[in-house]
mmCIF file as Biopython writes it, N, C-alpha, C and O atoms, coordinates in Angstrom:
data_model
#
loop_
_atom_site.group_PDB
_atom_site.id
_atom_site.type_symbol
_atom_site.label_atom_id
_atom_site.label_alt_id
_atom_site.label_comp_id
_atom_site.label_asym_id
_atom_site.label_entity_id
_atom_site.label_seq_id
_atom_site.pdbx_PDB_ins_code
_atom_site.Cartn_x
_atom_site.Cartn_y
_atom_site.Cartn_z
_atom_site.occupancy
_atom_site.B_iso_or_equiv
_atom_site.auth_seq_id
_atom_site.auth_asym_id
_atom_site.pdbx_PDB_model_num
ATOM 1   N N  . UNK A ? 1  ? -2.399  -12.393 14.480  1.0 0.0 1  A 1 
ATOM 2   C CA . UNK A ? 1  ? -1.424  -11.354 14.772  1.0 0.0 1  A 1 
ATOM 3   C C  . UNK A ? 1  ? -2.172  -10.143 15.321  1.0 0.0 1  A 1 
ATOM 4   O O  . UNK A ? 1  ? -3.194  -9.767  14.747  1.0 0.0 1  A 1 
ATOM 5   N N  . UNK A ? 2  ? -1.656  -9.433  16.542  1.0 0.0 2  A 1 
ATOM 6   C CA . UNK A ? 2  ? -2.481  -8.267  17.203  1.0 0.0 2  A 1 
ATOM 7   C C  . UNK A ? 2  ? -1.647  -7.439  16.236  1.0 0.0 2  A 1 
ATOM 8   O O  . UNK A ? 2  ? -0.591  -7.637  15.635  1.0 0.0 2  A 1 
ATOM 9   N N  . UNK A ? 3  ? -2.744  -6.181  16.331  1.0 0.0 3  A 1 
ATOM 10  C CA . UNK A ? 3  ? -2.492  -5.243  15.655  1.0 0.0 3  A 1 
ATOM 11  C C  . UNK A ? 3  ? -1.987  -3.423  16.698  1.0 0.0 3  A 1 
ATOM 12  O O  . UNK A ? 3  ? -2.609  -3.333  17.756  1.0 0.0 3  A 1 
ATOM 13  N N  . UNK A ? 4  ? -1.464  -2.770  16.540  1.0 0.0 4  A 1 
ATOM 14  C CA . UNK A ? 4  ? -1.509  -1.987  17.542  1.0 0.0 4  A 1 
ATOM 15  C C  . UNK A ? 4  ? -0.299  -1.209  17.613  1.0 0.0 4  A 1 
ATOM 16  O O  . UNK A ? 4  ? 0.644   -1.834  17.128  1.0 0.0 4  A 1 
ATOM 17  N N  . UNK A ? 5  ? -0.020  -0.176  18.003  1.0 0.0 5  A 1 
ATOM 18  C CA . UNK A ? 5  ? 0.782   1.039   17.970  1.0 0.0 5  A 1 
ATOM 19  C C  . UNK A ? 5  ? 2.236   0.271   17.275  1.0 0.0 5  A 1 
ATOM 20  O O  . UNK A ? 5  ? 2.437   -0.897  17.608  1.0 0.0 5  A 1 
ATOM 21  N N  . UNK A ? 6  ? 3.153   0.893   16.390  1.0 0.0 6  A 1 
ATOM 22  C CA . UNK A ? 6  ? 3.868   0.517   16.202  1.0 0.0 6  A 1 
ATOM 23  C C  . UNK A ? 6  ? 3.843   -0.980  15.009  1.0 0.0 6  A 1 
ATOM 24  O O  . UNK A ? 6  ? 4.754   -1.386  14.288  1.0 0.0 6  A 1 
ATOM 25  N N  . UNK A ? 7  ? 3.129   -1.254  15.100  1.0 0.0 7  A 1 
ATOM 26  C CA . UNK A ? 7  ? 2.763   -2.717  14.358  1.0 0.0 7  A 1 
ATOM 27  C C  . UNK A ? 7  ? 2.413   -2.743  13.160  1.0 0.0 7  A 1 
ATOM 28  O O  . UNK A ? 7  ? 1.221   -3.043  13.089  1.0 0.0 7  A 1 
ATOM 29  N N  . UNK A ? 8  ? 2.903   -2.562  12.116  1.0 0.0 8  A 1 
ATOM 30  C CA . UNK A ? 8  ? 1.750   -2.458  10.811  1.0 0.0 8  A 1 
ATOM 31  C C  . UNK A ? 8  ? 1.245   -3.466  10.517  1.0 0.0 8  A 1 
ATOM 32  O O  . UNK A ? 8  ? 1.831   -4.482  10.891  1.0 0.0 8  A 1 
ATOM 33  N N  . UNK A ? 9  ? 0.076   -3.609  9.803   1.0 0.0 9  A 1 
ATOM 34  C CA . UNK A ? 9  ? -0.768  -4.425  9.109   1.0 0.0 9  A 1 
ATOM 35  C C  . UNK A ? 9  ? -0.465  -5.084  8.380   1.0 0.0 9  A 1 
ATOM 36  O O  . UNK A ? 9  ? -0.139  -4.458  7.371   1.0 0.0 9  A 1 
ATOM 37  N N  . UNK A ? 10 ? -0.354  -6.212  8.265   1.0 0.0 10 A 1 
ATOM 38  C CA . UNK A ? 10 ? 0.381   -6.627  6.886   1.0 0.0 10 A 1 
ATOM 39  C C  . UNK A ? 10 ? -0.757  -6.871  5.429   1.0 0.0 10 A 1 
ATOM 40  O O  . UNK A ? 10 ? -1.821  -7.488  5.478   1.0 0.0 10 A 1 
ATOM 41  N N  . UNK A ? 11 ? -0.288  -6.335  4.456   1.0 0.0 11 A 1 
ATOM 42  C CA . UNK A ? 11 ? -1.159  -6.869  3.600   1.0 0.0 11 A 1 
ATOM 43  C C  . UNK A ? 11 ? -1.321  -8.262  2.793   1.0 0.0 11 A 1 
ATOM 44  O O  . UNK A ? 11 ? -0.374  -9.014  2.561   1.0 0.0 11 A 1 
ATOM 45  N N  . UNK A ? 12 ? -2.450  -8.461  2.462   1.0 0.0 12 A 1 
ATOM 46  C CA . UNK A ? 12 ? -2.290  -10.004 1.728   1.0 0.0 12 A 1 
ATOM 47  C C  . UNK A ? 12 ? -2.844  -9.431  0.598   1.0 0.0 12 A 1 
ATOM 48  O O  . UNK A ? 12 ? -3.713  -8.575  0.431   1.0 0.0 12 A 1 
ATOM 49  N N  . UNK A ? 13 ? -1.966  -10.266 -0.340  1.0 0.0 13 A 1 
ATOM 50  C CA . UNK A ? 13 ? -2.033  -10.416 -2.023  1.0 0.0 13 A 1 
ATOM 51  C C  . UNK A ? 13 ? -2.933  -11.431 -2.491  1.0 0.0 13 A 1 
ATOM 52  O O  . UNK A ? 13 ? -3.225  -12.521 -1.997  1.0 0.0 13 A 1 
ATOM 53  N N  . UNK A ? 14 ? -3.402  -10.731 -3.779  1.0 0.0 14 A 1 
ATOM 54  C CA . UNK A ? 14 ? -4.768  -11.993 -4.447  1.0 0.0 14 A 1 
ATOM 55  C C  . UNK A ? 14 ? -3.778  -13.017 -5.168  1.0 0.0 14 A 1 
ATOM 56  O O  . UNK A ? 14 ? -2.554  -12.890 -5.188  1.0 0.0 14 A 1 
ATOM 57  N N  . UNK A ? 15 ? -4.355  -13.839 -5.634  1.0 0.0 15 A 1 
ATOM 58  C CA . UNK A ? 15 ? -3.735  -15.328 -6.691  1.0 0.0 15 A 1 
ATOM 59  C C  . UNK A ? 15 ? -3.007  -14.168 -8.053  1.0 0.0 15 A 1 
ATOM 60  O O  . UNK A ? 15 ? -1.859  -14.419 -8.418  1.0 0.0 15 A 1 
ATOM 61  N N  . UNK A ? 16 ? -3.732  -13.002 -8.686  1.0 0.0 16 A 1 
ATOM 62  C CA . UNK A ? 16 ? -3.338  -12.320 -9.239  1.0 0.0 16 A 1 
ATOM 63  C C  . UNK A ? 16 ? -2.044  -11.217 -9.008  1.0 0.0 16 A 1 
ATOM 64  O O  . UNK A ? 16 ? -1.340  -10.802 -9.929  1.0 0.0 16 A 1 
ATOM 65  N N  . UNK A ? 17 ? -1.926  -10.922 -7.878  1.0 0.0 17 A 1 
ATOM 66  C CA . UNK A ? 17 ? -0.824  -10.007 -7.123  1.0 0.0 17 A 1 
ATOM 67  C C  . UNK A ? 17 ? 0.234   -11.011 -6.798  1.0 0.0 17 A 1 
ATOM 68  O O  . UNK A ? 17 ? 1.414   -10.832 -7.100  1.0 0.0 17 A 1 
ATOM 69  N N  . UNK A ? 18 ? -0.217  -12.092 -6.164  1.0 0.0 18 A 1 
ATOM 70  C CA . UNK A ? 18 ? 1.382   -12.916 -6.230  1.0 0.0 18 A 1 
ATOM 71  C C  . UNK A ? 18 ? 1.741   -13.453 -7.573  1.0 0.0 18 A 1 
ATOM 72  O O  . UNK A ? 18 ? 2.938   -13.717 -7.454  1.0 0.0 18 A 1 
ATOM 73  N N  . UNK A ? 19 ? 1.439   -13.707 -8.569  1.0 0.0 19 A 1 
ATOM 74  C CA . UNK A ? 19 ? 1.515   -14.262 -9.540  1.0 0.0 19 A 1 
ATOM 75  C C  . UNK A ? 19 ? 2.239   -13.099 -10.434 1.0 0.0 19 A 1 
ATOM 76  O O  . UNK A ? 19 ? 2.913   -13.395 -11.421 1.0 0.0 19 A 1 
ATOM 77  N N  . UNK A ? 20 ? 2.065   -11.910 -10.052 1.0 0.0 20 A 1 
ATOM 78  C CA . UNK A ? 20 ? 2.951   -10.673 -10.479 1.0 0.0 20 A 1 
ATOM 79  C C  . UNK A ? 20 ? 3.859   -10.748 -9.983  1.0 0.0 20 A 1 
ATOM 80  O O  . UNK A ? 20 ? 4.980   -10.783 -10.491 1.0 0.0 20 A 1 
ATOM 81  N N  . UNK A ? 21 ? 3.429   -10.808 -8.332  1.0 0.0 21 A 1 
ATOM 82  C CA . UNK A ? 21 ? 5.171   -10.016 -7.533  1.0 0.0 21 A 1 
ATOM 83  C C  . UNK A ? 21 ? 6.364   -11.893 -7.774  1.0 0.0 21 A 1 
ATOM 84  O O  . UNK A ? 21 ? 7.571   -11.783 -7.557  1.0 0.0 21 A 1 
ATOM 85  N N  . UNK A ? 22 ? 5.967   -12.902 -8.068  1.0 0.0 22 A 1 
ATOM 86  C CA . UNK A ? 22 ? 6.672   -13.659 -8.238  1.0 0.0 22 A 1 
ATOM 87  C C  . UNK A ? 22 ? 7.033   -13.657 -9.971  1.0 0.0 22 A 1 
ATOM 88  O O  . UNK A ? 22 ? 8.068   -14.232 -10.310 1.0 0.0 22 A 1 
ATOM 89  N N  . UNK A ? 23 ? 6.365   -13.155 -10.794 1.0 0.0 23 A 1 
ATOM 90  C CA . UNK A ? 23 ? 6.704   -13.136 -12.338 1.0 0.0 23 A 1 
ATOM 91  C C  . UNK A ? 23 ? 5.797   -14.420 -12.705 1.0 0.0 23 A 1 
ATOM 92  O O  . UNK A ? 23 ? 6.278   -15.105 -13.607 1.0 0.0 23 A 1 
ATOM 93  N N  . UNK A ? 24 ? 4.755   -14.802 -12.251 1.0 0.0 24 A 1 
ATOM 94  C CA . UNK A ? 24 ? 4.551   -16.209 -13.242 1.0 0.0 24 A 1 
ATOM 95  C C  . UNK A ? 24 ? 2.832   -16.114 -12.997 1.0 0.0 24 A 1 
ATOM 96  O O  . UNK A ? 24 ? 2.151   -15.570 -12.128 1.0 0.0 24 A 1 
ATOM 97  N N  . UNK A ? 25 ? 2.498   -16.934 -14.232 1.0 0.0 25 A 1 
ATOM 98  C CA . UNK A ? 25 ? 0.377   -16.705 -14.715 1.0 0.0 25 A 1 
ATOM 99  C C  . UNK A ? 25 ? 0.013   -17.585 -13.147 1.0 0.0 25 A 1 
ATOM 100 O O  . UNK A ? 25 ? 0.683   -17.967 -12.188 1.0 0.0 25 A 1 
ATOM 101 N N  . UNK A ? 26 ? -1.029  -17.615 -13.435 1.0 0.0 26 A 1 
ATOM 102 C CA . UNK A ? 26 ? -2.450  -17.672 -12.385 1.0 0.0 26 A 1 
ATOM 103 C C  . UNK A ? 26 ? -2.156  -19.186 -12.640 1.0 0.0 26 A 1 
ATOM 104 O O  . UNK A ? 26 ? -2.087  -19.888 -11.631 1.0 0.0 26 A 1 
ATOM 105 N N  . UNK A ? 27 ? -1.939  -19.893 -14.084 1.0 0.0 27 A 1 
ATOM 106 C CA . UNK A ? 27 ? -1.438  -21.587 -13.781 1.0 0.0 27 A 1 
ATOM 107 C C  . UNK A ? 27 ? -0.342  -22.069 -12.964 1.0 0.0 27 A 1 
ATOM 108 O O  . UNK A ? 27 ? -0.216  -23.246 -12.624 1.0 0.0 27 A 1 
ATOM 109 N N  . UNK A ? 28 ? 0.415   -21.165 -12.671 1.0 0.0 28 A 1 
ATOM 110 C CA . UNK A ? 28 ? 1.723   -21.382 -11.796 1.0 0.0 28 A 1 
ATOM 111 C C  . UNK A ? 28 ? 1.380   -21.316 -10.744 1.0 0.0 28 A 1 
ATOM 112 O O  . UNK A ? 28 ? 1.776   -22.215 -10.002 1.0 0.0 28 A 1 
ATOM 113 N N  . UNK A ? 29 ? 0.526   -20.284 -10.182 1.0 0.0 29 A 1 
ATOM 114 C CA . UNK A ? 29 ? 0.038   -19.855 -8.886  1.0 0.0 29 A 1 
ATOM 115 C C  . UNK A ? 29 ? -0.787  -21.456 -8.220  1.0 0.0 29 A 1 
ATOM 116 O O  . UNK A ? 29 ? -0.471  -22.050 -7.189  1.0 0.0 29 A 1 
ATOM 117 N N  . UNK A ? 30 ? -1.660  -21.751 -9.005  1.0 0.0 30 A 1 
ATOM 118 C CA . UNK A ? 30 ? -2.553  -22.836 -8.670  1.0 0.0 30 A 1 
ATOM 119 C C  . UNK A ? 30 ? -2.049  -23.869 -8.630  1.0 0.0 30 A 1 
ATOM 120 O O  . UNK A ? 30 ? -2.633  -24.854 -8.178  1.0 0.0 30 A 1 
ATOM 121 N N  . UNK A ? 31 ? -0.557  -23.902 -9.200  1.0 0.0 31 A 1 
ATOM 122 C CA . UNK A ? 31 ? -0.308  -25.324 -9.296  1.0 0.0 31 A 1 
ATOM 123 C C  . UNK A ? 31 ? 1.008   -25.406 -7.740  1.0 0.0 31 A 1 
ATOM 124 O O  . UNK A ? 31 ? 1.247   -26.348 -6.985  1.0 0.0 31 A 1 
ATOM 125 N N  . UNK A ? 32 ? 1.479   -24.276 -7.772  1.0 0.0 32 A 1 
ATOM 126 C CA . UNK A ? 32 ? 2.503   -23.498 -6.417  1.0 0.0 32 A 1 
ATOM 127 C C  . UNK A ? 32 ? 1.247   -24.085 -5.236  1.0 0.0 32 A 1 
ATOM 128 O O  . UNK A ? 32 ? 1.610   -24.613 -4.184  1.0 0.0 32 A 1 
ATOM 129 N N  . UNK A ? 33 ? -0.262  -23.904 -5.585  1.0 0.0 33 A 1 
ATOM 130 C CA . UNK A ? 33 ? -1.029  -24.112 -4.589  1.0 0.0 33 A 1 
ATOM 131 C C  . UNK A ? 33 ? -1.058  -25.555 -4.218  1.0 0.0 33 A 1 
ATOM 132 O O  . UNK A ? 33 ? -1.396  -25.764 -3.053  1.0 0.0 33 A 1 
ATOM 133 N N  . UNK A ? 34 ? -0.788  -26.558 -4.920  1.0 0.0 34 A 1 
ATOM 134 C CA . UNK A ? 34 ? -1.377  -27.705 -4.858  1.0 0.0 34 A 1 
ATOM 135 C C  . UNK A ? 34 ? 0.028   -28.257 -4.073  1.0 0.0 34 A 1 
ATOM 136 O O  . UNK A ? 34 ? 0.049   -29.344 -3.494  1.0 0.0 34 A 1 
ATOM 137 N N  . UNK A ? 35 ? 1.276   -27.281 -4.147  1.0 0.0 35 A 1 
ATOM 138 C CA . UNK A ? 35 ? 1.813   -28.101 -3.676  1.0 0.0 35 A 1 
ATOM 139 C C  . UNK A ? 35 ? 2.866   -27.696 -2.352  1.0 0.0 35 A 1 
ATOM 140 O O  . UNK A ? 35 ? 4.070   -27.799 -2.118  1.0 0.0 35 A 1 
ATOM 141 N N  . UNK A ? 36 ? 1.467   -27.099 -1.542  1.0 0.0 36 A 1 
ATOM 142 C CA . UNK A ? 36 ? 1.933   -26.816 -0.543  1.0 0.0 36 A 1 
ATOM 143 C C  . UNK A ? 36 ? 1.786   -25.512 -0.189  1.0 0.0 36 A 1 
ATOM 144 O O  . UNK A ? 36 ? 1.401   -25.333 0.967   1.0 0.0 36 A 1 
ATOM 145 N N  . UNK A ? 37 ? 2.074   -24.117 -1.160  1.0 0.0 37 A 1 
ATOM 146 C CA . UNK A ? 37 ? 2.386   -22.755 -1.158  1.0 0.0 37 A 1 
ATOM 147 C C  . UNK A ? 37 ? 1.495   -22.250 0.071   1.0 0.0 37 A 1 
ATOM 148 O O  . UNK A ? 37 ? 0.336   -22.635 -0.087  1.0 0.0 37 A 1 
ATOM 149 N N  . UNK A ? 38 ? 1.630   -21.669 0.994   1.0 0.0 38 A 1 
ATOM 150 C CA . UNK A ? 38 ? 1.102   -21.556 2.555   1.0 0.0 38 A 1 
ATOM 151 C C  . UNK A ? 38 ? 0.287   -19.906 2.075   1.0 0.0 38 A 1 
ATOM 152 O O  . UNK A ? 38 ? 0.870   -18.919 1.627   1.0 0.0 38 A 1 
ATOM 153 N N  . UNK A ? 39 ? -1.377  -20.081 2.387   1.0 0.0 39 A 1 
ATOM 154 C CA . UNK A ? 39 ? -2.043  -18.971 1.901   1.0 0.0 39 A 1 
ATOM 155 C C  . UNK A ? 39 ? -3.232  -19.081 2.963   1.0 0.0 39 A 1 
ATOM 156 O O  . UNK A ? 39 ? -3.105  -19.846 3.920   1.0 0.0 39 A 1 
ATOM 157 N N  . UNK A ? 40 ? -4.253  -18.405 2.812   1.0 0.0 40 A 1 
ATOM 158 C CA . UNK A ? 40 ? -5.260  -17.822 4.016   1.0 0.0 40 A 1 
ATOM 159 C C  . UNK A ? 40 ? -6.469  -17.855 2.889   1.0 0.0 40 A 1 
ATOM 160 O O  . UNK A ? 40 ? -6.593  -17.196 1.857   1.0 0.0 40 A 1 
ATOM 161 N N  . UNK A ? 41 ? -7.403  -18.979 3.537   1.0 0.0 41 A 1 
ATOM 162 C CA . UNK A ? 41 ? -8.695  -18.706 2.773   1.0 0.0 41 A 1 
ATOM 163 C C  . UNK A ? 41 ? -9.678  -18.443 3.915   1.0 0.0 41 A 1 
ATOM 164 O O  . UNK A ? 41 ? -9.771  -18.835 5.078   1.0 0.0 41 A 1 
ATOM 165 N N  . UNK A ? 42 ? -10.488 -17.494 2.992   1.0 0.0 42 A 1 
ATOM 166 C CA . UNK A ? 42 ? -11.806 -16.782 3.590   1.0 0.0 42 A 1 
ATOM 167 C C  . UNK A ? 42 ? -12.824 -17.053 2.849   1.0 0.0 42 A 1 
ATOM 168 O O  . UNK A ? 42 ? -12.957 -16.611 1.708   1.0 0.0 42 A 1 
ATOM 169 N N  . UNK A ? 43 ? -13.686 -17.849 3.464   1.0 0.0 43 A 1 
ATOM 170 C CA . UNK A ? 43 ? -14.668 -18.424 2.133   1.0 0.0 43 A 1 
ATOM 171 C C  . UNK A ? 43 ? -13.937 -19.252 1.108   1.0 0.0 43 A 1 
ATOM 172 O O  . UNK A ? 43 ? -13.104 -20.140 1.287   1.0 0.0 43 A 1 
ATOM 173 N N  . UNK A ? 44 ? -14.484 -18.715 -0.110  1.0 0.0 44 A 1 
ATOM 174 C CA . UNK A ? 44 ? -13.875 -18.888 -1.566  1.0 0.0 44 A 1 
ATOM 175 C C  . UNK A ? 44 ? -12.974 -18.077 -1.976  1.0 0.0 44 A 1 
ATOM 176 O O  . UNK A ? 44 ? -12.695 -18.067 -3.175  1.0 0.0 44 A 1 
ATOM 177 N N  . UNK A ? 45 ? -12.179 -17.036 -0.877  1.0 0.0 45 A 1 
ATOM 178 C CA . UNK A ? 45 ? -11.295 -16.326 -1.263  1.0 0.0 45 A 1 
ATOM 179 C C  . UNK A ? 45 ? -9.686  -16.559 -1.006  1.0 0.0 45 A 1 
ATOM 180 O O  . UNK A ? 45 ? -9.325  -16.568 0.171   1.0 0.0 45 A 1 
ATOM 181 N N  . UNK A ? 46 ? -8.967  -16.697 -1.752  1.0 0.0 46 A 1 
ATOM 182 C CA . UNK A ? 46 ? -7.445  -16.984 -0.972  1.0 0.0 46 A 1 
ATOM 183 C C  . UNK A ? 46 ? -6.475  -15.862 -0.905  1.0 0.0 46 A 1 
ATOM 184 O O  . UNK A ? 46 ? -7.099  -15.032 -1.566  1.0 0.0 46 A 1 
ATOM 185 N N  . UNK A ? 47 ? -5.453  -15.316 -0.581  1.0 0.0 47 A 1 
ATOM 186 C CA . UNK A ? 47 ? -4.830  -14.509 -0.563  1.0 0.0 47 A 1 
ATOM 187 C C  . UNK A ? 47 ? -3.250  -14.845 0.054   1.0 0.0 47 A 1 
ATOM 188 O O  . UNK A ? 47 ? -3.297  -15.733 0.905   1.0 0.0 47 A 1 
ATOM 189 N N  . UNK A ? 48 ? -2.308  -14.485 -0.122  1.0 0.0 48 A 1 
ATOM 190 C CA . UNK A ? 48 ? -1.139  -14.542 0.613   1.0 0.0 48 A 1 
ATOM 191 C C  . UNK A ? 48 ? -0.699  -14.012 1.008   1.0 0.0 48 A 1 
ATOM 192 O O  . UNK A ? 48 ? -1.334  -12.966 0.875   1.0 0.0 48 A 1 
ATOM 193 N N  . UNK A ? 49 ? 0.960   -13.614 2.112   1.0 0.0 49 A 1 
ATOM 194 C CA . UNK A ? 49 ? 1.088   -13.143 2.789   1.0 0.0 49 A 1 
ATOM 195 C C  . UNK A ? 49 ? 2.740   -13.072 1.944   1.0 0.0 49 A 1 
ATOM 196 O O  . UNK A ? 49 ? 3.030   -14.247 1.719   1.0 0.0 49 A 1 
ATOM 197 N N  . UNK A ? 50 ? 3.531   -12.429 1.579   1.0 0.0 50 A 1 
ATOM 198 C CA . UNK A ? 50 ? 5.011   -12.186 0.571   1.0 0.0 50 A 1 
ATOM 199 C C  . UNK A ? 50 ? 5.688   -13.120 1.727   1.0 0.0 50 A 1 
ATOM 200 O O  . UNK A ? 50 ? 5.954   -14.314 1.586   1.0 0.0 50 A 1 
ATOM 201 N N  . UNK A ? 51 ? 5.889   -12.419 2.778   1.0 0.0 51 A 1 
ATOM 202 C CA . UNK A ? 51 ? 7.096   -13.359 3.490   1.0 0.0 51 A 1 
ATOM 203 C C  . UNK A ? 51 ? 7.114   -14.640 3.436   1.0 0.0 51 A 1 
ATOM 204 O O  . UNK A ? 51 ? 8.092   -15.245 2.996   1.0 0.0 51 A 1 
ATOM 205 N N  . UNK A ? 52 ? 5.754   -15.388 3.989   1.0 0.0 52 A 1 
ATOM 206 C CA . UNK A ? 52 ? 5.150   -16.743 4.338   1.0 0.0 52 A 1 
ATOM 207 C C  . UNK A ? 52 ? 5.624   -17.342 3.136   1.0 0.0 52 A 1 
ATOM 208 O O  . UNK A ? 52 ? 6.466   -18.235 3.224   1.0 0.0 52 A 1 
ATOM 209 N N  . UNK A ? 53 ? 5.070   -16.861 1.690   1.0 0.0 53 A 1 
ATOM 210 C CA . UNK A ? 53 ? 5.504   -17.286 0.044   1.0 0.0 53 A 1 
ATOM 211 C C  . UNK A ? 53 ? 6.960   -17.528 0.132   1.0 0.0 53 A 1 
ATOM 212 O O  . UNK A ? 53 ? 7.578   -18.592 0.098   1.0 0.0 53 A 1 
ATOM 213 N N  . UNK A ? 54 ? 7.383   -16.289 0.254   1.0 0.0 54 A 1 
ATOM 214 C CA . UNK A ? 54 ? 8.968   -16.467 -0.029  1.0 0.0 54 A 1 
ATOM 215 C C  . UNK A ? 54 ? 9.832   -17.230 1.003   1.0 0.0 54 A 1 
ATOM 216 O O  . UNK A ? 54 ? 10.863  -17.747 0.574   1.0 0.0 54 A 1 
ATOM 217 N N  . UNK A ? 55 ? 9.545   -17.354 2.250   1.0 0.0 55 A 1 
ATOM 218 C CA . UNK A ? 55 ? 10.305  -18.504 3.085   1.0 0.0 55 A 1 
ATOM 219 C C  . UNK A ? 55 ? 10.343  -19.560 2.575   1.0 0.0 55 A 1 
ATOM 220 O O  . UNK A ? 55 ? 11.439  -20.048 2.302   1.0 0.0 55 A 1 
ATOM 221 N N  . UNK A ? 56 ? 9.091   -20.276 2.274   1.0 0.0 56 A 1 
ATOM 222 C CA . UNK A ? 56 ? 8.425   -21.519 2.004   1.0 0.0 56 A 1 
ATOM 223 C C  . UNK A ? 56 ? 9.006   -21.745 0.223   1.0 0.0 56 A 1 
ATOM 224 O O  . UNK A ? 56 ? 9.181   -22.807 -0.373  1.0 0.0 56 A 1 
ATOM 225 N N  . UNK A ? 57 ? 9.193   -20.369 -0.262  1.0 0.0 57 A 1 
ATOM 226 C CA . UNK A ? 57 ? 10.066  -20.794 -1.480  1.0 0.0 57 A 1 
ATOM 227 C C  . UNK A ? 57 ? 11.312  -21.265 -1.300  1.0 0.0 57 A 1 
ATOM 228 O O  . UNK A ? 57 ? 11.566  -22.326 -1.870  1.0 0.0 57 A 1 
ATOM 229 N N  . UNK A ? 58 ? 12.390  -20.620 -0.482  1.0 0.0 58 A 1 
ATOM 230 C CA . UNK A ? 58 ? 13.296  -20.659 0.011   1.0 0.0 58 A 1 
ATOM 231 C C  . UNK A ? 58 ? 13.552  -21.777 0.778   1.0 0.0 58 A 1 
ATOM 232 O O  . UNK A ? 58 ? 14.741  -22.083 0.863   1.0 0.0 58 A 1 
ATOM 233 N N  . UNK A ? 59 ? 12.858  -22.376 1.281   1.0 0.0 59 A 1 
ATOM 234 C CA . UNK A ? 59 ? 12.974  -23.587 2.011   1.0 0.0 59 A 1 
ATOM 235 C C  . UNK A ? 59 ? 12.997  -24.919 1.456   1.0 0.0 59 A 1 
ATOM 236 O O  . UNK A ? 59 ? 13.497  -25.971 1.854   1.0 0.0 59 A 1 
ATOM 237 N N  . UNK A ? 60 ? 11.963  -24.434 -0.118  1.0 0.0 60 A 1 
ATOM 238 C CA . UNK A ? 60 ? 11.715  -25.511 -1.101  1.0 0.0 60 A 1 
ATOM 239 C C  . UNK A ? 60 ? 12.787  -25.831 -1.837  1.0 0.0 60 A 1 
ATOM 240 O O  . UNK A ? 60 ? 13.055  -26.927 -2.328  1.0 0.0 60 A 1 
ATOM 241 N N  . UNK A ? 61 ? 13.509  -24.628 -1.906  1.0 0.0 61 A 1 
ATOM 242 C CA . UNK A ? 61 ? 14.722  -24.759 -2.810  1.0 0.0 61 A 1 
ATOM 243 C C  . UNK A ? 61 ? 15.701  -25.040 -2.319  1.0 0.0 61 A 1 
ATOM 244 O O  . UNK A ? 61 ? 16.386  -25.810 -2.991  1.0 0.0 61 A 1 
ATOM 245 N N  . UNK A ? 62 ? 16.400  -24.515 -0.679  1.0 0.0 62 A 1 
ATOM 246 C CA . UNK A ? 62 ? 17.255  -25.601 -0.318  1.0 0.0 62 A 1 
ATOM 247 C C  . UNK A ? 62 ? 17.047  -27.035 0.229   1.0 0.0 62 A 1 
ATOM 248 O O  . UNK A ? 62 ? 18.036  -27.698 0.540   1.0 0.0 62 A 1 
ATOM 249 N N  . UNK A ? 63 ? 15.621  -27.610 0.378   1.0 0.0 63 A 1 
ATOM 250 C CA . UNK A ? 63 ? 15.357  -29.418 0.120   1.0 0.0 63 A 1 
ATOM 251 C C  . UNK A ? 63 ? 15.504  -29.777 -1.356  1.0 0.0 63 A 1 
ATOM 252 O O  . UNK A ? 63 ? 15.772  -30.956 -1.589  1.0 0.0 63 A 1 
ATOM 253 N N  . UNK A ? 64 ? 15.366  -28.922 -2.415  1.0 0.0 64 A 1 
ATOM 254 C CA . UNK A ? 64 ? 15.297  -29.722 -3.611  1.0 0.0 64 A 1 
ATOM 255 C C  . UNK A ? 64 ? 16.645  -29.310 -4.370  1.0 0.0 64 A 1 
ATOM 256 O O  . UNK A ? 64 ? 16.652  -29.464 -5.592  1.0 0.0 64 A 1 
ATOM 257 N N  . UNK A ? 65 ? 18.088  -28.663 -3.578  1.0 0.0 65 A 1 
ATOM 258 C CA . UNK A ? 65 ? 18.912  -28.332 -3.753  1.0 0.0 65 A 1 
ATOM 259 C C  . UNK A ? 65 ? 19.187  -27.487 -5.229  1.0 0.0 65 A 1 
ATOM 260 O O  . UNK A ? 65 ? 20.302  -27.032 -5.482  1.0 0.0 65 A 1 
#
């Protein structure tokens, strides 16, 4: 994503920050990971992006009705 006048930055959240902004521990997070949850690794680092999470929640939940 370019960055540039008008555009904000988006921030990405640690395994710890989504695991807040969704309400559930660091075992939920890892296991959300295994099955699918769409995140950005750098190295050994992962992070997410709220929208990307929450579509992909939203999407999960109307296939699994």
């Amino acid at each position: 994503m370019k960055r540039g006048p008008g555009r904000p930055r988006k921030r990405l959240l640690t395994i710890t920050d989504i695991g807040e902004y969704l309400q559930v521990g660091r075992t939920a997070v890892y296991k959300l990971l295994d099955e699918g949850m769409p995140n950005y690794r750098v190295g050994h680092v992962t992070r997410f992006d709220v929208d990307e999470v929450l579509a992909w929640l939203r999407e999960r939940q109307a296939r699994e009705g």
